[in-house]
N, C-alpha and C positions, 0 to 999 in steps of 0.2 A: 300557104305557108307564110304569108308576107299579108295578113291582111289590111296593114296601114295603108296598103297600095292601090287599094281595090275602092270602086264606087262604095260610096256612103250606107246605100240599101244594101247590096250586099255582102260589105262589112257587118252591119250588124245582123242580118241573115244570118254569117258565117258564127258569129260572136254567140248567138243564142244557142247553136248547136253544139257550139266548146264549151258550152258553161256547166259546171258540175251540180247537178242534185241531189245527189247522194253515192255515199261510199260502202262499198262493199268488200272486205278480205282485198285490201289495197289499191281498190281502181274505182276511180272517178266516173259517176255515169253522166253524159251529156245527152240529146235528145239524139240517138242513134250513134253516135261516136262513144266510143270509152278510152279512157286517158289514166296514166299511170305516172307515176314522178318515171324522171329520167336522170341515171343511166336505171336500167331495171334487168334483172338475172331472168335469164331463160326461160326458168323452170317455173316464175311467178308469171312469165307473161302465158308460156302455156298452158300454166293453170285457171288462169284469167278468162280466158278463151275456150274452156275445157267444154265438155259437155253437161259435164257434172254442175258448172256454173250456170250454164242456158237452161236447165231443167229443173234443177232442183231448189229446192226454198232456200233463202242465205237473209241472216239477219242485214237489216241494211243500216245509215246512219244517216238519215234527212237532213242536210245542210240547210241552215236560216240564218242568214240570207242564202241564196243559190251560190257556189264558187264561180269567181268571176273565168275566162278564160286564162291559163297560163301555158306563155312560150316554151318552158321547160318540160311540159308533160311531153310523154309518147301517145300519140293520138293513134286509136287504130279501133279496124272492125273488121269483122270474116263474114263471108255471105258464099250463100251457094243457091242454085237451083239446075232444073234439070240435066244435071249429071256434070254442071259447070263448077270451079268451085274459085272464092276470090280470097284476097287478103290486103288490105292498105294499111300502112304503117308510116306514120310520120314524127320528127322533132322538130316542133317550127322554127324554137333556136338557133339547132343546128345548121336550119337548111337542107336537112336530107329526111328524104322519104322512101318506102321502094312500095311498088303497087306488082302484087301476084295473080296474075287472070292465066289459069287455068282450064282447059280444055276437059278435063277430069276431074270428077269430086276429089280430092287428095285430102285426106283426114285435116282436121285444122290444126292439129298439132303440130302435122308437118311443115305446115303453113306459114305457121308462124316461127317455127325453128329455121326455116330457111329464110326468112326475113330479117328476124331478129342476127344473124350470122350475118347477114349482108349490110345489118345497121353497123354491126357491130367493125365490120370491116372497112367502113365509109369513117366510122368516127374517130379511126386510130390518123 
């Protein structure tokens, strides 16, 4: 969240994987991380996340030069594997993140609806 704090190597570690290559139906791709402006409506982070997103073809818009990192995006990504399911969700500006590790695959819709409510909660 604070990468000015952090050793040199792995600030810039950190800085390669926030930096945006290209955009897609409003979300920033970094190298495993995806980042959206911030504040962002529910329904777009849902759909960001969708499955419909992971699967299927989406024109995309190659950034030249790469976006550098920005403290105002919502940084986030969903991951699952055998029958676990996760969700991280960060605003480095803000200061607040919430990280969801579930014991259960739970659809990432839900995942992220419960997230996004609990940013949203944190930031009032």
């Amino acid at each position: 969240m604070r990468p000015a704090t952090l050793d040199p190597a792995l600030r810039q570690a950190i800085a390669i994987t926030h930096t945006g290559y290209y955009t897609v139906d409003g979300m920033t791709q970094g190298l495993g991380w995806e980042m959206y402006p911030y504040p962002i409506k529910r329904d777009a982070l849902v759909a960001g996340n969708s499955t419909q997103m992971a699967i299927e073809p989406h024109t995309v818009n190659w950034l030249t030069p790469p976006q550098a990192p920005n403290a105002d995006w919502l940084v986030n990504k969903t991951g699952s594997t055998n029958g676990f399911g996760a969700y991280v969700a960060y605003v480095p500006s803000k200061g607040m993140g919430v990280v969801i590790l579930a014991n259960r695959n739970y659809p990432n819709a839900e995942r992220v609806k419960a997230a996004h409510a609990i940013l949203e909660a944190m930031g009032q």
